[in-house]
Phi, psi and omega in degrees: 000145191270313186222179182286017175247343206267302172282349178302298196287353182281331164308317183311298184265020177243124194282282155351284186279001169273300166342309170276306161334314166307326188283313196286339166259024187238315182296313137349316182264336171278355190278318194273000144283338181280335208245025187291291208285325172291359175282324226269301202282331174283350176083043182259137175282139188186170198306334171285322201265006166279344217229135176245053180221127159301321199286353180268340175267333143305330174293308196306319187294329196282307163276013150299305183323308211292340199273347160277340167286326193247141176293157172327298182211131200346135138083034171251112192238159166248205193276137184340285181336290186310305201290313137342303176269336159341308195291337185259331183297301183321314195270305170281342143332310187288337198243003184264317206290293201313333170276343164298326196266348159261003161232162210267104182250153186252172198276159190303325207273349180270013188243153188274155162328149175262168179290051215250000000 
């Protein structure tokens, strides 16, 4: 690809290589639920820490999972392996948001710079 817009659009016609994109962002999101307060205090951007609402950013991450969980368009799958772990990234992306969304996190826009 010549430029990132270039490799963007090439995911489109590769199934595989969207499968995977797919994968890489439900791992994104689980990272930045396991890693929320240390994110938090370093001032990292991330799918919680965008929002200055916990409760918008959560909303927001939960449908991230699912729209990263489910393919682009009817019956467009990638090869069976990929799909498969794709299916398992989902669910626990889905099931990290929801245990997230039962404990008391404090919010990105109250919390102060750390000291370092």
């Amino acid at each position: 690809a010549e430029s990132i817009e270039d490799g963007i659009r090439a995911t489109y016609g590769d199934r595989d290589v969207a499968t995977l994109l797919r994968m890489a962002m439900q791992c994104q999101i689980v990272d930045d639920v396991v890693d929320y307060r240390k994110d938090l205090k370093a001032r990292l951007p991330s799918f919680l820490t965008a929002c200055a609402s916990m409760y918008d950013a959560l909303a927001s991450t939960a449908q991230a999972a699912r729209t990263y969980g489910s393919p682009r368009r009817s019956g467009e799958r990638g090869a069976l392996p990929l799909e498969a772990a794709l299916n398992v990234l989902t669910a626990l992306a889905k099931v990290l948001v929801l245990a997230a969304s039962q404990r008391r996190y404090p919010c990105p826009a109250s919390t102060p710079a750390s000291s370092s």
